[in-house]
BAZA-529963 format. One record per residue (C-alpha): residue number from 1; residue in one letter; chain; z negated, x negated, y. Coordinates in steps of 0.2 Angstrom, whole numbers, always signed. Layout:
N
num:residu:chaine:z:x:y
NUM:A:A:Z:X:Y
...
This chain:
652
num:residu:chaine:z:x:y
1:X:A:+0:+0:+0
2:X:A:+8:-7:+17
3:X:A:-6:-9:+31
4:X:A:+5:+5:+41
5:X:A:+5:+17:+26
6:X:A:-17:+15:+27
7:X:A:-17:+16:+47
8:X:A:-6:+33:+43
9:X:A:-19:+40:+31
10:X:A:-32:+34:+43
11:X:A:-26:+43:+56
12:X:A:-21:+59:+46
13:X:A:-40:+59:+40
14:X:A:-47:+58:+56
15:X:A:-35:+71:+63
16:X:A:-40:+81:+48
17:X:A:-59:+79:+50
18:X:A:-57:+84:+71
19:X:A:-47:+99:+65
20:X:A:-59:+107:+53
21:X:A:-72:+102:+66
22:X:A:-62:+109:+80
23:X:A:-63:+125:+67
24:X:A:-78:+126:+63
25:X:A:-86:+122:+81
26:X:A:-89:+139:+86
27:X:A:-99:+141:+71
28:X:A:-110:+126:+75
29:X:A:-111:+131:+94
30:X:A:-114:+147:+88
31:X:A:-126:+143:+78
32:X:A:-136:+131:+93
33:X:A:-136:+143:+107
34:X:A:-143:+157:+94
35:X:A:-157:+143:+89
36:X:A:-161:+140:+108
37:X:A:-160:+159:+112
38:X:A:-172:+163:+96
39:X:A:-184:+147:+103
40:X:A:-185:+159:+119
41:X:A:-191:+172:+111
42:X:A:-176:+185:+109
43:X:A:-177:+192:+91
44:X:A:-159:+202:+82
45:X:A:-148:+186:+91
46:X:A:-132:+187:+87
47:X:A:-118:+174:+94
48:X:A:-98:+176:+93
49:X:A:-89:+161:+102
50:X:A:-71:+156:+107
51:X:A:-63:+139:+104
52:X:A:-70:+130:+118
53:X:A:-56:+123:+130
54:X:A:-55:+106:+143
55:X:A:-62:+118:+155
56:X:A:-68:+135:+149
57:X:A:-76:+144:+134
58:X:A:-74:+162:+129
59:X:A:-89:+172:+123
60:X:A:-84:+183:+113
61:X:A:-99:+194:+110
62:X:A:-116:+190:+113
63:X:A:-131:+203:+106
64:X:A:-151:+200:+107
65:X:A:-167:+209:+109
66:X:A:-184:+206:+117
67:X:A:-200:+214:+125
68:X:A:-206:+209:+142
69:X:A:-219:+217:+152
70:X:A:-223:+232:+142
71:X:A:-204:+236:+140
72:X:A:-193:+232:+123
73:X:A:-174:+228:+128
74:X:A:-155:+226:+120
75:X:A:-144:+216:+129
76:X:A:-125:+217:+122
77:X:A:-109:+210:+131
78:X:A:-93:+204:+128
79:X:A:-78:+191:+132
80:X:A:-90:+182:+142
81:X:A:-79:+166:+152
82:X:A:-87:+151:+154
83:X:A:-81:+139:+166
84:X:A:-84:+120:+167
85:X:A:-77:+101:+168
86:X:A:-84:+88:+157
87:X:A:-94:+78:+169
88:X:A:-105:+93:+175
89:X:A:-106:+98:+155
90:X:A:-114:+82:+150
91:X:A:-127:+86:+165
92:X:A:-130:+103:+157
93:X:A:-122:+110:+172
94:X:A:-110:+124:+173
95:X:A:-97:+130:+185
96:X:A:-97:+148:+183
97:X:A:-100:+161:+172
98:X:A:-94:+179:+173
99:X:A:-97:+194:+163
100:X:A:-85:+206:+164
101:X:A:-92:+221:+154
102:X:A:-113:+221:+148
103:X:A:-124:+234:+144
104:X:A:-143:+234:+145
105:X:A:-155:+247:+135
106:X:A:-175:+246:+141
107:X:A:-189:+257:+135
108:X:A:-208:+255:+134
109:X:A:-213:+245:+119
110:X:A:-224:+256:+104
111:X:A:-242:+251:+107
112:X:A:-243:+238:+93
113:X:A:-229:+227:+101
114:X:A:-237:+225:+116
115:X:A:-254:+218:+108
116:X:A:-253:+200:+110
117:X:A:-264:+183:+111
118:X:A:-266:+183:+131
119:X:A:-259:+169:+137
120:X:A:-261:+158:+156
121:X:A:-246:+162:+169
122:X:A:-242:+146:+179
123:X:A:-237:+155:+197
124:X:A:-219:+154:+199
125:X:A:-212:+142:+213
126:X:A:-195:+148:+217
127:X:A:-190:+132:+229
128:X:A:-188:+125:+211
129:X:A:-175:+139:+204
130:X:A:-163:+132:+216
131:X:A:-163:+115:+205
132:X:A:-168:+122:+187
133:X:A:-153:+138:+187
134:X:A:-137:+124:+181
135:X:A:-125:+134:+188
136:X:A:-112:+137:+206
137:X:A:-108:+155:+200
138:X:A:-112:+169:+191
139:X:A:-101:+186:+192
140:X:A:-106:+201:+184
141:X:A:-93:+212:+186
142:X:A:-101:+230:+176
143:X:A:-118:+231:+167
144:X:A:-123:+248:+161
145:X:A:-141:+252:+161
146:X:A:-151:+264:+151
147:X:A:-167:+264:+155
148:X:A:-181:+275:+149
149:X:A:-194:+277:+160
150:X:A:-206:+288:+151
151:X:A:-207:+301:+140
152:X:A:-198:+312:+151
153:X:A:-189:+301:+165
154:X:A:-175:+288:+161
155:X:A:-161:+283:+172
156:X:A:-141:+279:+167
157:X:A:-132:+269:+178
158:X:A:-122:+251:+184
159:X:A:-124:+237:+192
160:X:A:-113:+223:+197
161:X:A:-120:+208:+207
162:X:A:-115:+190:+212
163:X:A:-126:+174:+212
164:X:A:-119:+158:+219
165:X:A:-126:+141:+226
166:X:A:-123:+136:+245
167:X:A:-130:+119:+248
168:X:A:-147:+118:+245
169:X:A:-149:+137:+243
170:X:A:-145:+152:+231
171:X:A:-137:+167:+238
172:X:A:-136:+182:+229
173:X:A:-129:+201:+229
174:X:A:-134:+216:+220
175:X:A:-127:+234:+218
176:X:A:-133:+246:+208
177:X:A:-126:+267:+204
178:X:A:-131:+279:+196
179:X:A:-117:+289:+186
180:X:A:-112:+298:+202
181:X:A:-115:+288:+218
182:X:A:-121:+271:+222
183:X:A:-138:+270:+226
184:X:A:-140:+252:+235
185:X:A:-137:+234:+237
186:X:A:-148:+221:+236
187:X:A:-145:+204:+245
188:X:A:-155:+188:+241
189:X:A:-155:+170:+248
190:X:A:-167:+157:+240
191:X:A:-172:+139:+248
192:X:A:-175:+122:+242
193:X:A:-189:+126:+250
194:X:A:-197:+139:+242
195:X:A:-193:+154:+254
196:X:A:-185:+169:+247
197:X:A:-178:+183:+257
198:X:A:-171:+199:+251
199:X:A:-165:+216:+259
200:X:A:-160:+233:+253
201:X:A:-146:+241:+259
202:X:A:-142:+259:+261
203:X:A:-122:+263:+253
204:X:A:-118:+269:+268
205:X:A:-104:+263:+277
206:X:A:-108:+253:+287
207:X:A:-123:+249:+276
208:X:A:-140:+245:+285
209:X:A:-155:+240:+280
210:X:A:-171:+248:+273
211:X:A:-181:+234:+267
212:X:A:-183:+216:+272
213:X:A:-194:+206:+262
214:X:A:-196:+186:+268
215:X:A:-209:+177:+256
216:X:A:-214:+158:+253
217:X:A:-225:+151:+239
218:X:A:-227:+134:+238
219:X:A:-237:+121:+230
220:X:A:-252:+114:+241
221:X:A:-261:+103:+227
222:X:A:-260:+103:+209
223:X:A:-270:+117:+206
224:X:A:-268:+128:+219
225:X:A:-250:+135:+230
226:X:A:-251:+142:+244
227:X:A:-240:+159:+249
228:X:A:-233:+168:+264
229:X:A:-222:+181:+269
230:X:A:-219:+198:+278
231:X:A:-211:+215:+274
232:X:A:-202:+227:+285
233:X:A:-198:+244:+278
234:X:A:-189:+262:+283
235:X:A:-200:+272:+273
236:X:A:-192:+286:+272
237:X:A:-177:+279:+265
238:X:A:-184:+266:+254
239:X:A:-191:+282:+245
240:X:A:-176:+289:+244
241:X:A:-168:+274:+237
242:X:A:-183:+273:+223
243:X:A:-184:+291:+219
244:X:A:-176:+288:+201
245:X:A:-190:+275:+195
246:X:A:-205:+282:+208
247:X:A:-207:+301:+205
248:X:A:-219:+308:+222
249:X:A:-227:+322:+224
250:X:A:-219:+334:+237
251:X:A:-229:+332:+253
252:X:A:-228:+311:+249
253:X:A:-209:+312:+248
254:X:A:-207:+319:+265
255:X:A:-216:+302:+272
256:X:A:-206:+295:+285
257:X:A:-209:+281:+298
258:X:A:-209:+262:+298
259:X:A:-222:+247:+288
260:X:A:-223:+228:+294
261:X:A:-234:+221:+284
262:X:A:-239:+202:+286
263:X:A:-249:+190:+273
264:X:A:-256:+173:+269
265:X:A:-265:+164:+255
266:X:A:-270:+153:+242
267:X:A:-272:+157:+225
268:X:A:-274:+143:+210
269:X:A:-257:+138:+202
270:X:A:-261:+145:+183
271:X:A:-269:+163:+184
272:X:A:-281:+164:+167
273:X:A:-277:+173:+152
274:X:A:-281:+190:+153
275:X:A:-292:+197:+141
276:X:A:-297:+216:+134
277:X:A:-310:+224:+147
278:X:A:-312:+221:+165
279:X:A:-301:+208:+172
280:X:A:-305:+191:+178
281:X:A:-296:+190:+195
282:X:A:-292:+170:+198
283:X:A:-298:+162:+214
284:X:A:-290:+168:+232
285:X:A:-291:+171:+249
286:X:A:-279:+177:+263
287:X:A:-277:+190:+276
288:X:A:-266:+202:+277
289:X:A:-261:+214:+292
290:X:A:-253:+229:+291
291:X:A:-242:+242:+306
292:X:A:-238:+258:+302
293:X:A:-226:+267:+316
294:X:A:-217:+285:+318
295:X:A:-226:+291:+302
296:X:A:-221:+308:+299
297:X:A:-223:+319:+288
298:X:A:-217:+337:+285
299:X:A:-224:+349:+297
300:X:A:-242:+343:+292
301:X:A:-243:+327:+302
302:X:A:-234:+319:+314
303:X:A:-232:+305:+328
304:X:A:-243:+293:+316
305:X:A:-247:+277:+317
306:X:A:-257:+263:+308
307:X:A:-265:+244:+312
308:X:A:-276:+234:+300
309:X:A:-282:+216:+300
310:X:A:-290:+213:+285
311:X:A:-293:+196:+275
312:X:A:-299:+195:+255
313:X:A:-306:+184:+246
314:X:A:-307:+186:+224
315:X:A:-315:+178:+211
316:X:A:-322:+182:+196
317:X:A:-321:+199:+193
318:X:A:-324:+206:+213
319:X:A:-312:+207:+229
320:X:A:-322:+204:+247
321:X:A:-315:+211:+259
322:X:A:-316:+213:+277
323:X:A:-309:+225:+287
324:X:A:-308:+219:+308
325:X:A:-311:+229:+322
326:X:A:-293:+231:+328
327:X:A:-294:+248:+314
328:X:A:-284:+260:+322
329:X:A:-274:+276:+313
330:X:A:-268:+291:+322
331:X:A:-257:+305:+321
332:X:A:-259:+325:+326
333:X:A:-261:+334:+313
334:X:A:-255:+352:+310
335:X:A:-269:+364:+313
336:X:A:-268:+374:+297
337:X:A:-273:+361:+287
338:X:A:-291:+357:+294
339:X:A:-293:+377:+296
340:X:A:-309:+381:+287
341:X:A:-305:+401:+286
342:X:A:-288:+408:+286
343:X:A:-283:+420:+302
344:X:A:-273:+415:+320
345:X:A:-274:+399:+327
346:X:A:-279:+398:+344
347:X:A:-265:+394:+356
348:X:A:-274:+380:+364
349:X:A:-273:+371:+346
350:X:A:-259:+374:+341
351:X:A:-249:+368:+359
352:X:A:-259:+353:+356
353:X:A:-249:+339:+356
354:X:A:-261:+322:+358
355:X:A:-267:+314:+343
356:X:A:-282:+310:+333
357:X:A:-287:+295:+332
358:X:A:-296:+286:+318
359:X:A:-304:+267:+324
360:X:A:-319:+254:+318
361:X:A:-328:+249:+333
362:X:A:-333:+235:+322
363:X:A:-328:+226:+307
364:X:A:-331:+233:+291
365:X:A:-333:+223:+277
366:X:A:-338:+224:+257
367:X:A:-332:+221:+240
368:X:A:-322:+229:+226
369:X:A:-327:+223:+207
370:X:A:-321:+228:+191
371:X:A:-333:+232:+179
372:X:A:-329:+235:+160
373:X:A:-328:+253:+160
374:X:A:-328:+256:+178
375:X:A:-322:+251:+196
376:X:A:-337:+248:+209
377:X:A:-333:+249:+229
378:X:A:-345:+245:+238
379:X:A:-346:+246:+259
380:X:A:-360:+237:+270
381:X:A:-373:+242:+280
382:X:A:-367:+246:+297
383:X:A:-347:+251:+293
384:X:A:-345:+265:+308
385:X:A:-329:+275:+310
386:X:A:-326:+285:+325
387:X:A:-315:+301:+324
388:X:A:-307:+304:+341
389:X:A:-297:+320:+349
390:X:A:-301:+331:+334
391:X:A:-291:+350:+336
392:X:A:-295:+362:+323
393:X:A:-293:+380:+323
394:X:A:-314:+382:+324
395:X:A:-316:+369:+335
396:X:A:-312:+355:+345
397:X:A:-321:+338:+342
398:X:A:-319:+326:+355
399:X:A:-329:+309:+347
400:X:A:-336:+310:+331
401:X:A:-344:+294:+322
402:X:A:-349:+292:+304
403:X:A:-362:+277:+301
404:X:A:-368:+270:+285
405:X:A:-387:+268:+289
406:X:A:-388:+257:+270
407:X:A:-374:+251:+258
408:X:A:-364:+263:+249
409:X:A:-357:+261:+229
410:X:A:-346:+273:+224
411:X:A:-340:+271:+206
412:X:A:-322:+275:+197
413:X:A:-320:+276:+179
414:X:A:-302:+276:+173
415:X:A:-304:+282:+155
416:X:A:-313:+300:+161
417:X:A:-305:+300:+180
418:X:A:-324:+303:+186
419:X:A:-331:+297:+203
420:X:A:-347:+295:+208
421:X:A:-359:+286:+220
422:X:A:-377:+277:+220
423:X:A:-382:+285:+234
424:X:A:-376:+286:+249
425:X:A:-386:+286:+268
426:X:A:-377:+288:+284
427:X:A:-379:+295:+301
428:X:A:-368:+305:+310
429:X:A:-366:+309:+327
430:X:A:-353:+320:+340
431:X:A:-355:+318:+360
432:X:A:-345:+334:+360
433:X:A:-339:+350:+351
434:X:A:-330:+364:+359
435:X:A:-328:+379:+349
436:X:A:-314:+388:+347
437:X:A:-319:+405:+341
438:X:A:-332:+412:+356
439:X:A:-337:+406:+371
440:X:A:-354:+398:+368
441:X:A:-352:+384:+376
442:X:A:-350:+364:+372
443:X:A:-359:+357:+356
444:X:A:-367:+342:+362
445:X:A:-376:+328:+357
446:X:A:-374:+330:+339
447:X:A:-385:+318:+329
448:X:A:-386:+319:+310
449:X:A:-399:+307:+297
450:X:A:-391:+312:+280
451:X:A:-390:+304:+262
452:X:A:-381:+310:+245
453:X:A:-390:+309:+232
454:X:A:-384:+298:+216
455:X:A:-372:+307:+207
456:X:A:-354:+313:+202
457:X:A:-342:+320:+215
458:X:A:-338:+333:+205
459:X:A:-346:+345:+211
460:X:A:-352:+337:+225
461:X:A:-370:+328:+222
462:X:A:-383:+335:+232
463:X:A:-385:+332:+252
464:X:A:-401:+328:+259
465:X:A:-402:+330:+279
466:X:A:-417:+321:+284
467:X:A:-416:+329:+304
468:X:A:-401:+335:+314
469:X:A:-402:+341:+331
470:X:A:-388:+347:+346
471:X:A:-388:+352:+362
472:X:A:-382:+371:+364
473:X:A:-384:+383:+379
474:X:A:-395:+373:+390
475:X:A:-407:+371:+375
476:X:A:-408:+359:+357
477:X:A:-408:+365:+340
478:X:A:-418:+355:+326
479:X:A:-421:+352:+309
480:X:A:-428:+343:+298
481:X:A:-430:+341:+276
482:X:A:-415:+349:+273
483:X:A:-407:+348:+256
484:X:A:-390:+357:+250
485:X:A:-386:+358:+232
486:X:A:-370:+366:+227
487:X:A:-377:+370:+209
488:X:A:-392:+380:+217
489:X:A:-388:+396:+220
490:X:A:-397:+399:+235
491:X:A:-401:+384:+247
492:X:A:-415:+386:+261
493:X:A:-417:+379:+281
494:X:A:-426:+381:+296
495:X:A:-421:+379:+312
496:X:A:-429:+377:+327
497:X:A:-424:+381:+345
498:X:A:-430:+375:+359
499:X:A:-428:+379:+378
500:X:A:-411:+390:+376
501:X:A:-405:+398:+394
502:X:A:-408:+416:+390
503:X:A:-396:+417:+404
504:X:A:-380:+410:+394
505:X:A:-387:+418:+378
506:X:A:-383:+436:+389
507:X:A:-367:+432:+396
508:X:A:-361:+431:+379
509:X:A:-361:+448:+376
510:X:A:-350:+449:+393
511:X:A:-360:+467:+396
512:X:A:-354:+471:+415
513:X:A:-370:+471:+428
514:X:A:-382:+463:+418
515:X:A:-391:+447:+423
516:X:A:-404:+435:+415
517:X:A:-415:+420:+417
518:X:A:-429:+413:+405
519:X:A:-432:+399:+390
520:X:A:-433:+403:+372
521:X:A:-442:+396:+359
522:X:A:-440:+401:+341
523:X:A:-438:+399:+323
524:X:A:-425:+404:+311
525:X:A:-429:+404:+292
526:X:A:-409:+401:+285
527:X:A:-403:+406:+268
528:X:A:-386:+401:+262
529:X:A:-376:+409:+245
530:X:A:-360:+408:+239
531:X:A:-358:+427:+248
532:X:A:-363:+419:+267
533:X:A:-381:+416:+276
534:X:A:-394:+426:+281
535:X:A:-412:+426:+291
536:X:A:-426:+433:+287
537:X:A:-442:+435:+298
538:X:A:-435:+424:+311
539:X:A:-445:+423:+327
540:X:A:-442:+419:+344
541:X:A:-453:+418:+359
542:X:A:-448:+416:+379
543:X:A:-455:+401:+388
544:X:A:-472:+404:+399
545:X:A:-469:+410:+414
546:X:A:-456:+420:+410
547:X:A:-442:+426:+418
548:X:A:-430:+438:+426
549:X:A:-419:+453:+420
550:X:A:-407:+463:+432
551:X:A:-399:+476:+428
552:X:A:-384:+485:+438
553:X:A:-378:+502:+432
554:X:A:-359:+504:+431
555:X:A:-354:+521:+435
556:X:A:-353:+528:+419
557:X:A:-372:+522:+418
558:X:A:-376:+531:+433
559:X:A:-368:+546:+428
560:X:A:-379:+547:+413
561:X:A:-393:+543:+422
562:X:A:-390:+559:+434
563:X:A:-392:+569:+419
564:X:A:-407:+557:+408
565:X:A:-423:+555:+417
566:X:A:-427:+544:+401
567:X:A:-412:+532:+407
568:X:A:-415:+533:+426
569:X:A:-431:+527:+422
570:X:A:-426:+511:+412
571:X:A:-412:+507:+423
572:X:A:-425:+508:+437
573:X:A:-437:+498:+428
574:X:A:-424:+485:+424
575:X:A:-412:+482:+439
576:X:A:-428:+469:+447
577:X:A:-439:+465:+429
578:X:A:-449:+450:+431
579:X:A:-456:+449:+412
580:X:A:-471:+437:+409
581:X:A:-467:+439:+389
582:X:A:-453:+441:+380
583:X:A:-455:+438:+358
584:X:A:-442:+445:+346
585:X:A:-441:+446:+329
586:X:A:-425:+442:+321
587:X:A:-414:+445:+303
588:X:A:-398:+444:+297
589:X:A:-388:+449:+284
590:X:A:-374:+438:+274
591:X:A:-361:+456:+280
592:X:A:-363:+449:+300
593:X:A:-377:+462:+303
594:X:A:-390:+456:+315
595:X:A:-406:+465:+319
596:X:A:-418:+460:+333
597:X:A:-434:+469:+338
598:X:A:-440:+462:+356
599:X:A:-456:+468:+365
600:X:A:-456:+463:+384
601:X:A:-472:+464:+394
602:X:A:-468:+465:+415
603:X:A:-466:+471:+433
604:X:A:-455:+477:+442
605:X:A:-460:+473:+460
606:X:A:-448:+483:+468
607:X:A:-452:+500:+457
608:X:A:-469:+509:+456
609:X:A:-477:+495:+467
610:X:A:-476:+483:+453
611:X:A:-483:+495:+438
612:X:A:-485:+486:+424
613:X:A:-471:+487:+411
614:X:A:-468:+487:+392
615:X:A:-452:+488:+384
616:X:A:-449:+490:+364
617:X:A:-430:+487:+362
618:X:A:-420:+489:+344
619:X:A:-403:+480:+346
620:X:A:-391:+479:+331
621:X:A:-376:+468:+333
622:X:A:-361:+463:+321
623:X:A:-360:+445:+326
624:X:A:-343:+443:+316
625:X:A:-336:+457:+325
626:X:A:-345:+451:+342
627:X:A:-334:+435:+340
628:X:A:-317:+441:+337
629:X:A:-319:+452:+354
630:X:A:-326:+436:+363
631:X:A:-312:+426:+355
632:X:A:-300:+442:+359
633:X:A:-305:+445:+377
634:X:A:-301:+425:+380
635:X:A:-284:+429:+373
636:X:A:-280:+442:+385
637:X:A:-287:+432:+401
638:X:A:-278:+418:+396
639:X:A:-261:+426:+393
640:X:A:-264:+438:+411
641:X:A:-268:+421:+418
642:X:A:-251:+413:+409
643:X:A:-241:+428:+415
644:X:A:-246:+427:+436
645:X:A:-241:+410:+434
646:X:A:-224:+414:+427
647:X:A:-220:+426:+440
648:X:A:-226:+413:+454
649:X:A:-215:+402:+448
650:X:A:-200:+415:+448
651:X:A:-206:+420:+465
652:X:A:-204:+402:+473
């Protein structure tokens, strides 16, 4: 055999071993990248490849399943395209990769998948993605999605996106539909740095954003990075866009307005394992602040708005937290839903436009622990909120503060849904109330020692009010050792007034020609029942020395009193009565029916040459009904009064 004939066979050998390994590559590469893919986890791999070329490589079909986050998933896709050049391949790097057709299946794993050895999370640093991701381009051109949500919700549709590198950044673009219209897009952008931004798009045309998230997270030290970032958001249609995945409740999907939120930290670079029970928070602190504008929602709340400056602190198994002083909410709020009984709103409520305003005049701090079985929030001694601009349909509220005198637990178990507290004691206190439904006169000086009792909320734990006292017609009302108990079926007080203006008390009852002056005293014994309160034996007593009553006939009076001797003597007696005493006893009835039996002792020093004079007076009175034609004759006042100034304005 001639050295040319060996060379021949040689070469034929070669050329037949690169041939059956050119043949059976994609087997073997097949057989690598379904290796690799099972080392990552994926379980059912299953890997069809092309014959790979000088510059690209057909994927014929690719098939693999998995679990993450609570979620099982099948990913499928075919004629993948690979593109490449031999330097960059021996890197590990590719060119691009696109996908023309994929489809994605997701639904929430059976319990016993998701049972697994907890495991540490190192906390992902995205400034190094831009380096780990090995490739210029990725082009997704359909993937279709079925995803079940739930039992009851799952969502079909597709998405297409794009991911390429720019320098030292990744940029990337997202769309996603549903199986009639597009729902959004989603553009990203990713530093060397470790900043990443990403905003939400509407599909209109021009598209404009909804959302604009910028955050950082970056490594400080080896055991701690540090994070920053910000958020701007259209609410409204940011709920839109997620009402697929994030069912809401009616009232909560009519939410419109605008959040900026702002936020800073550290936090350890591996959060621990989570175990079974309460979990153990890692190591942070930040602080975060938050502004809510324009906030609407429905009919029930409107012109809203929101500013909190908070900062946190967690370890272990609690979350410190300080609220600052710059607390501020407020929005105005439709009348019908603070009504405490149902009937007309008074027009002064209801043409209200201010808001009410919610603020700290202090900073409010405390701490939020998870417990095994439950979750404890605890508030400090002195957290104060004051309530501002108040319009009910009973009343406007003009300041209204709510101070805890001790600190306050209150308890959430997640198994049972049960709240409950430890106890809770606070004061409250109103410079103002002006109600809406008679013409008493301003509620003033309001000032509240209360404490609820250890207990669940449901129904509410008992209420102990150690005093309360406020100012009303010239006089104060007290009292004191009061305690409400939902589950008792009658609950008992005593009130005590002192130095009312027996003057205001008769103007009242708006009765034409009548005039009065004087200070009562008194004591009302109060019942309360599901069916309304009552009084029984209630006394009052007029101040020493006294006073005056005066007393002027109207005509029809007179007339009666041209035919009654009886009633000519009383008006007589009464149009100068200076009375030296004045006691009555009092009771009423959970109907509205009050009874009142006064005895007056007196003169009249312009009548019988100042005879001494005793008066026994039965007066019965339906207060409910006394109230609604107090609240009734202001209506019609007011609406004469609106109509002369309507036709003054015409007239000019």
């Amino acid at each position: 055999m001639t050295r040319t004939r060996l060379a021949l066979l040689v070469v034929a050998a070669v050329a037949i071993l690169l041939a059956i390994a050119y043949a059976v590559l994609p087997l073997v590469l097949a057989g690598v990248v379904r290796q690799i893919l099972v080392a990552q986890g994926f379980t059912e791999v299953q890997v069809q490849l092309g014959y790979p070329g000088l510059r690209t490589l057909r994927v014929r079909a690719v098939e693999l399943a998995g679990s993450r986050a609570a979620h099982v998933f099948r990913f499928r896709a075919r004629d993948i395209e690979i593109e490449y050049d031999v330097a960059g391949l021996l890197e590990g790097r590719l060119i691009r990769v696109a996908v023309p057709d994929a489809a994605l299946r997701l639904e929430p794993a059976p319990a016993a998948a998701t049972k697994s050895a907890p495991q540490p999370t190192a906390v992902p640093l995205p400034g190094r993605w831009v380096a780990a991701i090995p490739l210029q381009e990725v082009v997704v051109e359909k993937l279709h999605i079925d995803w079940r949500m739930s039992d009851t919700g799952t969502f079909t549709g597709y998405a297409r996106g794009q991911m390429r590198r720019e320098d030292a950044r990744l940029v990337a673009r997202l769309s996603l539909a549903d199986e009639k219209r597009q729902l959004f897009e989603l553009n990203l952008a990713l530093t060397a740095a470790g900043e990443l931004t990403a905003t939400l798009l509407t599909p209109d045309k021009p598209a404009w954003p909804v959302l604009d998230v910028s955050a950082t997270v970056t490594s400080r030290d080896a055991k701690t990075v540090e994070t920053r970032g910000s958020i701007d958001a259209q609410i409204k249609s940011l709920l839109s866009l997620l009402r697929p995945w994030l069912p809401l409740p009616e009232p909560l999907a009519q939410l419109d307005g605008r959040l900026k939120a702002r936020w800073n930290g550290t936090a350890p670079a591996v959060l621990p394992a989570q175990a079974g029970g309460a979990p153990s928070l890692p190591e942070t602190a930040g602080s975060v602040s938050v502004e809510l504008s324009g906030v609407q929602m429905g009919k029930l709340l409107s012109n809203g708005m929101l500013r909190l400056d908070a900062t946190l602190a967690s370890a272990d198994r609690a979350i410190r937290w300080r609220i600052a002083d710059s607390l501020r909410i407020s929005a105005r709020i439709d009348p019908s839903m603070l009504a405490v009984t149902k009937g007309k709103i008074d027009e002064r409520v209801a043409r209200n436009k201010q808001a009410c305003v919610l603020r700290a005049p202090r900073p409010i701090s405390g701490e939020l622990v998870f417990a095994p079985s439950d979750v404890q929030l605890t508030a400090g001694a002195g957290a104060e909120l004051v309530l501002e601009n108040l319009w009910t349909p009973e009343a406007l509220i003009t300041e209204f503060r709510v101070r805890l005198a001790e600190p306050a637990r209150m308890t959430y178990q997640p198994t049972s849904g049960r709240i409950a507290t430890a106890g809770i004691a606070l004061t409250v206190s109103a410079s103002a109330i002006e109600p809406m439904f008679a013409a008493i006169g301003t509620v003033e000086n309001v000032a509240v020692s209360a404490g609820i009792d250890p207990g669940p909320f449901t129904p509410l734990p008992p209420i102990n009010v150690d005093r309360a006292s406020m100012s009303l017609l010239g006089g104060r009302l007290r009292s004191r050792g009061i305690r409400y108990d939902l589950k008792s079926k009658t609950n008992h007080l005593a009130i005590d007034l002192e130095n009312l203006d027996i003057g205001r008390l008769v103007a009242m009852e708006r009765q034409l020609g009548i005039e009065a002056s004087g200070a009562l005293d008194g004591h009302l014994p109060v019942s309360v029942t599901a069916r309304g309160i009552s009084i029984s034996g209630g006394r009052l007593r007029a101040r020493p020395p006294g006073g005056v009553v005066r007393y002027t006939p109207t005509e029809g009076a007179r007339a009666m009193a041209a035919s009654n001797p009886a009633v000519k003597l009383v008006q007589d007696a009464l149009s100068n009565y200076h009375y030296a005493k004045l006691e009555a006893d009092v009771d009423y009835s959970e109907t509205g029916d009050l009874e009142m039996r006064v005895a007056m002792a007196g003169h009249n020093p312009d009548w019988n040459a100042g005879q001494p004079i005793n008066l026994n007076i039965n007066l019965t009175e339906n207060i409910p009904t006394l109230l609604r034609s107090l609240r009734l004759a202001d209506d019609i006042s007011e609406q004469v009064e609106k109509r002369v100034l309507e036709r003054s304005k015409r007239k000019r």
